[in-house]
C-alpha positions as CSV (number, residue, x, y, z in Angstrom):
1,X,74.6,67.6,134.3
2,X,72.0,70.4,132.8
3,X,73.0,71.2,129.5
4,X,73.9,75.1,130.7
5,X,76.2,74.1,133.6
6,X,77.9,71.8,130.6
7,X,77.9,75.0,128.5
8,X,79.6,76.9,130.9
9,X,82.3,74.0,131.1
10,X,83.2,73.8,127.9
11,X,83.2,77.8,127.8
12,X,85.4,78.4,131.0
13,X,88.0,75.4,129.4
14,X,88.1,77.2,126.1
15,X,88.8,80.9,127.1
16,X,91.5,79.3,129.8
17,X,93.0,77.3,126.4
18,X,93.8,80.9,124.5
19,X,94.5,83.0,127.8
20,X,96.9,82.5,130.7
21,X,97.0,85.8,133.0
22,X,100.2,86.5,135.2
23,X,100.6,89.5,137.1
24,X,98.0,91.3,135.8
25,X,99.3,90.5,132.3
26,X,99.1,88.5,129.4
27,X,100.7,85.6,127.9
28,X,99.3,84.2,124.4
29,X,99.1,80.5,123.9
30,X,99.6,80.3,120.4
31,X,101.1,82.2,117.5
32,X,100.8,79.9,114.9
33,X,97.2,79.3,115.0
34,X,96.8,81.0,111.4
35,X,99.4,78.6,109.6
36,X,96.4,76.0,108.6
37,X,94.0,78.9,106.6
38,X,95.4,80.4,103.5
39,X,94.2,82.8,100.9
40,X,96.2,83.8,97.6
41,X,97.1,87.0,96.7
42,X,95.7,88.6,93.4
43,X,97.7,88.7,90.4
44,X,96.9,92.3,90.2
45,X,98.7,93.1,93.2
46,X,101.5,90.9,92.9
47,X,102.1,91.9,89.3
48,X,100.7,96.0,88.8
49,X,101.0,98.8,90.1
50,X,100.1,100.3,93.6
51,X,99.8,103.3,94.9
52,X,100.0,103.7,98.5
53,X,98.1,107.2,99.1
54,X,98.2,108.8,102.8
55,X,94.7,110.1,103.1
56,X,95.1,110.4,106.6
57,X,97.7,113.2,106.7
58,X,96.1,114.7,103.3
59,X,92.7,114.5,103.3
60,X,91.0,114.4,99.9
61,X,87.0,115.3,99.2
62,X,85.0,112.7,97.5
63,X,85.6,114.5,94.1
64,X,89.1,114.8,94.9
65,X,89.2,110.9,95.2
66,X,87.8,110.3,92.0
67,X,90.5,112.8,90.2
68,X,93.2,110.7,92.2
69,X,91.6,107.7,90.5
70,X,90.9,108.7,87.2
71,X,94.7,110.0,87.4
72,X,96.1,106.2,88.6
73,X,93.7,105.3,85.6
74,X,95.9,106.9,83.0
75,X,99.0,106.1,84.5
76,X,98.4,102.2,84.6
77,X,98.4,101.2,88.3
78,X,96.1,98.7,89.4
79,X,94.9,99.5,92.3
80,X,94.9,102.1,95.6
81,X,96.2,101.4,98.8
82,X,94.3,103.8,100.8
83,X,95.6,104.8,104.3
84,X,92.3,105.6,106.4
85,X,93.6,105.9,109.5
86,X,97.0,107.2,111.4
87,X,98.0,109.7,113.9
88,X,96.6,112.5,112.8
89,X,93.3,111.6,112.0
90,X,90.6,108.7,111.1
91,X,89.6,109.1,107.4
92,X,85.8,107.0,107.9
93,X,82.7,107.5,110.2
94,X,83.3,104.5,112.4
95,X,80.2,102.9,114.1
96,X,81.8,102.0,116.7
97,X,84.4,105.0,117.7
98,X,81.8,107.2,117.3
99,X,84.4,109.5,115.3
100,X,83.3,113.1,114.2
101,X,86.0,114.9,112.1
102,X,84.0,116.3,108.9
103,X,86.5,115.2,106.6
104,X,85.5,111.4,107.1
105,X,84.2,109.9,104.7
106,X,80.5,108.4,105.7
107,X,80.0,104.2,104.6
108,X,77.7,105.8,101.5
109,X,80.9,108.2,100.1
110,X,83.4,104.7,101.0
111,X,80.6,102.3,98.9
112,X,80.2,105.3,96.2
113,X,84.4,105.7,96.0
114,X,84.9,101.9,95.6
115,X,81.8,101.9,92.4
116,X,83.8,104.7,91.0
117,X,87.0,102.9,91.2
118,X,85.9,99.7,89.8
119,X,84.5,101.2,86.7
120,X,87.9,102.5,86.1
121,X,89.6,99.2,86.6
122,X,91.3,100.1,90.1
123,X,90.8,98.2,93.2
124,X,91.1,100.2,96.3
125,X,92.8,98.6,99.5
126,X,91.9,99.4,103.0
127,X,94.7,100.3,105.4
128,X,93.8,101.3,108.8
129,X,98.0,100.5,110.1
130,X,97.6,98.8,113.8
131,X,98.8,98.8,116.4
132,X,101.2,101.3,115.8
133,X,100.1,104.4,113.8
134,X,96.6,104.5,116.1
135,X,96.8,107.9,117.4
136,X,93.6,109.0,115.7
137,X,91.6,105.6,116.7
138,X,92.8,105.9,120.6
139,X,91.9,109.5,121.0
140,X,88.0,108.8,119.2
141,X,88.3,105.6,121.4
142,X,89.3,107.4,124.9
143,X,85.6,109.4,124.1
144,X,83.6,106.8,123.0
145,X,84.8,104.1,124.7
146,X,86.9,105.1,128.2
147,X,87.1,101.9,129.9
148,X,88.8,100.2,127.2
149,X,90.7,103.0,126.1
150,X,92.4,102.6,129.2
151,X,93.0,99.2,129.4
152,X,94.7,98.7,125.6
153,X,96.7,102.2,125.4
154,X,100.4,101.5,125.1
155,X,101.3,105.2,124.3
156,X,99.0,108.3,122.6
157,X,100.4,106.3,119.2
158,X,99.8,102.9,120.0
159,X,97.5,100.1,121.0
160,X,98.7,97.7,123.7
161,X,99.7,94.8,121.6
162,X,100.2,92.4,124.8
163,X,96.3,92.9,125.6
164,X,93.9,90.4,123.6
165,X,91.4,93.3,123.9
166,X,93.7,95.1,121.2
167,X,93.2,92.8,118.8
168,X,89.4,92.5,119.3
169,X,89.1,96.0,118.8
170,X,91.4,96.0,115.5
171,X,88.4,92.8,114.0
172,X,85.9,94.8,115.2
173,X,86.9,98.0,113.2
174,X,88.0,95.9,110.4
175,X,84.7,94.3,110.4
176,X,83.3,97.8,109.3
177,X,84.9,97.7,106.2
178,X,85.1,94.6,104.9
179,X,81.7,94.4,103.3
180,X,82.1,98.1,102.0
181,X,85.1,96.9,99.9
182,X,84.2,93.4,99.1
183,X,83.7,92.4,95.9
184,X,86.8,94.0,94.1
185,X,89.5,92.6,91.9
186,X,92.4,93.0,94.4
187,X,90.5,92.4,97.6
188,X,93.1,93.2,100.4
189,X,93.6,94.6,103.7
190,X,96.5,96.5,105.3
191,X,96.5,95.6,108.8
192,X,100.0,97.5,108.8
193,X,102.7,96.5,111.8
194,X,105.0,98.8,110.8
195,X,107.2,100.9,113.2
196,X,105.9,98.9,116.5
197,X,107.4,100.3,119.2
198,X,108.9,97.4,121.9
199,X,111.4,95.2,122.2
200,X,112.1,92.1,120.1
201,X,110.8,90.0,123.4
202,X,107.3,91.9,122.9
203,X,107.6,91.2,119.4
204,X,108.1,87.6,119.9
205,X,105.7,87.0,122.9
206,X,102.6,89.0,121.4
207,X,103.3,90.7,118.3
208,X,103.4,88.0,115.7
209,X,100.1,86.6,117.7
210,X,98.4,90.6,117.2
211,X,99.3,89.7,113.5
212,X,98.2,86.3,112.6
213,X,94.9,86.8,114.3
214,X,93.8,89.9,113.1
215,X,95.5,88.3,110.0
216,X,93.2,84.8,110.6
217,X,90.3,87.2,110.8
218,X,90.6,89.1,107.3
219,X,91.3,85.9,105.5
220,X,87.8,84.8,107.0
221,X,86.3,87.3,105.3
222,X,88.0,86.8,102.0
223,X,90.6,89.5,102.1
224,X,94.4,89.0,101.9
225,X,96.3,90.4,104.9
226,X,98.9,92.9,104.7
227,X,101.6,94.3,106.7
228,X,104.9,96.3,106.3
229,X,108.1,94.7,106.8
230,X,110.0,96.6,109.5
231,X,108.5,94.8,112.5
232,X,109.2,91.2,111.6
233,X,112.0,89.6,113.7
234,X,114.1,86.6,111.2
235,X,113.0,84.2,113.8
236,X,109.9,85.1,113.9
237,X,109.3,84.4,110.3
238,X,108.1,80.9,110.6
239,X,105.7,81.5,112.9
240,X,103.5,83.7,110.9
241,X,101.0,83.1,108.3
242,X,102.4,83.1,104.7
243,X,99.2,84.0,103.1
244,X,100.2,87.3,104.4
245,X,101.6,89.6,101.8
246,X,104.5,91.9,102.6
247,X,104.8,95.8,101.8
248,X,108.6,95.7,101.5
249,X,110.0,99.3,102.1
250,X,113.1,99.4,104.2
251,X,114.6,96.3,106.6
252,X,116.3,99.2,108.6
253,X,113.5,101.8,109.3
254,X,114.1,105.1,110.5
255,X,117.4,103.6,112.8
256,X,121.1,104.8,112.6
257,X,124.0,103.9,114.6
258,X,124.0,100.6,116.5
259,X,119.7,100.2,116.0
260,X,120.5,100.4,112.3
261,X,123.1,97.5,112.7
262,X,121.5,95.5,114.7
263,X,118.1,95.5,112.7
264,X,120.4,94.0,109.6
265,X,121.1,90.9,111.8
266,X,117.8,90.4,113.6
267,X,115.0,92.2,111.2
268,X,114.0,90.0,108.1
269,X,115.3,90.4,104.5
270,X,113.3,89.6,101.1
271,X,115.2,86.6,101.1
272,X,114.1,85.6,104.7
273,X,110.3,86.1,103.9
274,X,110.3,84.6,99.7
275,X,112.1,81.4,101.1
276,X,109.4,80.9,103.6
277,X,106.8,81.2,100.6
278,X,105.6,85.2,101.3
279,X,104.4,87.5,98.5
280,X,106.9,90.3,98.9
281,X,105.9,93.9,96.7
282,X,108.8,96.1,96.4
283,X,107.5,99.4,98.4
284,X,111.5,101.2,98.5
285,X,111.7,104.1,100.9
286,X,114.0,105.6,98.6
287,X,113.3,105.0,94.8
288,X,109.5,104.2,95.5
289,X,108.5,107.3,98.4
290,X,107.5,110.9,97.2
291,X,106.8,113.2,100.4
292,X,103.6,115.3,99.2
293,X,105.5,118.6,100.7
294,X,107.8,118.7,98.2
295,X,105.5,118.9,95.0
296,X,105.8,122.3,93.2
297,X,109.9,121.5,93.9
298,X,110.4,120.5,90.1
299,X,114.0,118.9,90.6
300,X,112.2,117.2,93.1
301,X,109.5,115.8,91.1
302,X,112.0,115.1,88.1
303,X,114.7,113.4,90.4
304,X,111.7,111.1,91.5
305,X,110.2,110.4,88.4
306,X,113.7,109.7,86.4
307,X,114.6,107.0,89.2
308,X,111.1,105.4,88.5
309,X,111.7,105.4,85.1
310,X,115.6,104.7,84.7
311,X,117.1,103.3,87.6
312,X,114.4,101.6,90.1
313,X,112.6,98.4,89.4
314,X,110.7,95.5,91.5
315,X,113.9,93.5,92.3
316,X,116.0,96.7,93.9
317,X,115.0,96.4,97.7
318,X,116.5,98.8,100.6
319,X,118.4,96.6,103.1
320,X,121.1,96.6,105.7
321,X,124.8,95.2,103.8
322,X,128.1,95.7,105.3
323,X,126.4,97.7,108.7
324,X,124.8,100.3,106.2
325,X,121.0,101.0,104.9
326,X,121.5,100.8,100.9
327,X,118.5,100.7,98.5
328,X,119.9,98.9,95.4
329,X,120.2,95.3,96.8
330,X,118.8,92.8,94.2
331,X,116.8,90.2,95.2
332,X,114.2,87.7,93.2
333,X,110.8,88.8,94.8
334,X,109.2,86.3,92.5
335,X,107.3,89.2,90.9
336,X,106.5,92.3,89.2
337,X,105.1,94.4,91.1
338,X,105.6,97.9,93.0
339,X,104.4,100.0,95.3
340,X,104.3,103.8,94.9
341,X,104.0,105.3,98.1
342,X,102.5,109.4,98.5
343,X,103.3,110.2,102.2
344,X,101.3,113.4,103.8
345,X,102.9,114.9,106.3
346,X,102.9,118.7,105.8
347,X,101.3,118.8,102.7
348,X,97.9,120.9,103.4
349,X,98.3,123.7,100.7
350,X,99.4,121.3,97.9
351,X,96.2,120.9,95.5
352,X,94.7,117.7,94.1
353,X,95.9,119.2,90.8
354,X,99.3,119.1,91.6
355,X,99.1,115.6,92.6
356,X,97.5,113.8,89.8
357,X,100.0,116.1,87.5
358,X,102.6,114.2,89.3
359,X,100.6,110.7,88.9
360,X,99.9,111.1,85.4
361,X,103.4,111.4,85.0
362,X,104.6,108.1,86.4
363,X,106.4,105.2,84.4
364,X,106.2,102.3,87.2
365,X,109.4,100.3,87.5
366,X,109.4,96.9,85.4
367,X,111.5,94.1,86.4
368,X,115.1,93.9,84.4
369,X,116.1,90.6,82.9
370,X,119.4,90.1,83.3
């Protein structure tokens, strides 16, 4: 047998090994393929302050990033989580997406932003949130790329998580930023998996498997995978890598009724993911989230910054007890740390002033010993 007819043997046997097709769609063969390759979290991130900062839905110049920084700076947080990408818009020129909104930041300004951060002792996280949360991505993709923008489109929000192609594309995009924020304290990645539209059939047939291989992927490259909490089935836990580290901000969502009920029997707790070994930050959707909008509101700000300071800390989690979403349950994350999260939506007039006037002011949450 010529060596290239052997080639294409092995080949053909492999790519049948990963992918079985029926009816025109797909079936994964494995979801626990990232259970033997493990990274640690930094101390930094499991122990300091983070600030999750929607840059998608309130774009900031170059300058305006390094006042947000110096700001976090004063204010003692460790590091950035910076949302580049969401529905509304893609916050980076990417190579391949061929993107051409003028507020992106170009892959000088990125490598420029994370110099100016580390000489101020904060490390800045990438989030680009997939598969969910792709609006931007899909419509720069549906230019750039039509074919395939056809083939992994689930709806104008998100990628088609059941197509292997969706996970290719979410390496390939990741692969443009790892080297750009390589090198930092915290090195991290958000690949996000929050607020996944589907069933919980979807989410066990090809969900976990978009996770832990995009998941496999940044952990090849030396970055600690991320992803919200909201998405992960109980069952599921097991299945999925437990070098990934969990944003923690609400085990119901956005749900009432029935959903809400439902997601406190089948969606997993704090306890669920820290007794399967999973770094869990404390990123409370009630004590821990500040809507941008509502700056200039002072009982607003106040409210907010008097439940950092007085009432909220990194063992008060939002969870579903007794059929109802309540965000004082107390559980032993294993850790100190917090996430601050600055949401955008509607928040165009509000200055850059405003915001790091809000930052400056922030007294993260410590742990209290009982």
């Amino acid at each position: 047998m010529s060596n290239i007819k052997w080639f294409k043997q092995i080949l053909f046997g492999a790519i049948c090994t990963v992918l079985v097709f029926v009816n025109a769609g797909y079936v994964y063969a494995d979801t626990t393929e990232s259970s033997q390759i493990t990274i640690t979290a930094s101390p930094s991130l499991t122990q300091g302050g983070t600030l999750n900062f929607d840059l998608a839905r309130h774009p900031l110049t170059l300058d305006e990033m390094k006042l947000l920084i110096d700001a976090l700076q004063t204010s003692g947080f460790s590091n950035l989580s910076l949302r580049l990408g969401d529905s509304e818009r893609l916050m980076y020129q990417s190579p391949y997406l061929q993107n051409t909104n003028s507020d992106a930041f170009s892959t000088a300004d990125l490598r420029e932003l994370v110099l100016y951060a580390t000489q101020h002792q904060i490390s800045i996280i990438p989030d680009l949130d997939l598969p969910s949360h792709a609006g931007a991505i899909l419509k720069a993709l549906k230019l750039s790329q039509p074919d395939l923008y056809q083939q992994i489109y689930m709806d104008d929000n998100t990628l088609d998580y059941t197509n292997p192609l969706s996970i290719e594309l979410a390496k390939t995009l990741a692969a443009e930023l790892y080297p750009i924020f390589e090198g930092q304290q915290t090195q991290s990645f958000v690949i996000g998996a929050d607020e996944v539209p589907g069933s919980d059939s979807l989410y066990e047939n090809y969900l976990t498997t978009f996770i832990n291989q995009v998941s496999t992927d940044s952990i090849a490259h030396g970055y600690t995978p991320i992803i919200w909490n909201d998405s992960i089935l109980k069952n599921e836990v097991p299945k999925l890598n437990t070098s990934i580290l969990i944003y923690y901000w609400s085990q119901a969502g956005h749900t009432q009724g029935e959903e809400l009920i439902n997601r406190g029997t089948t969606r997993a707790s704090v306890s669920d993911l820290v007794t399967a070994g999973f770094q869990v930050l404390n990123a409370n959707d009630y004590s821990n989230t500040y809507h941008l909008s509502n700056l200039g509101d002072l009982d607003s700000e106040n409210y907010f910054l008097n439940y950092l300071k007085n009432v909220s800390n990194p063992s008060l989690f939002q969870e579903v007890i007794d059929g109802e979403s309540q965000w004082w349950t107390t559980e032993n994350a294993q850790n100190n740390g917090s996430l601050i999260s600055f949401w955008g939506e509607n928040s165009s007039t509000v200055s850059i002033t405003s915001i790091t006037s809000l930052i400056v002011r922030i007294n993260l949450p410590l742990i209290i010993l009982q």
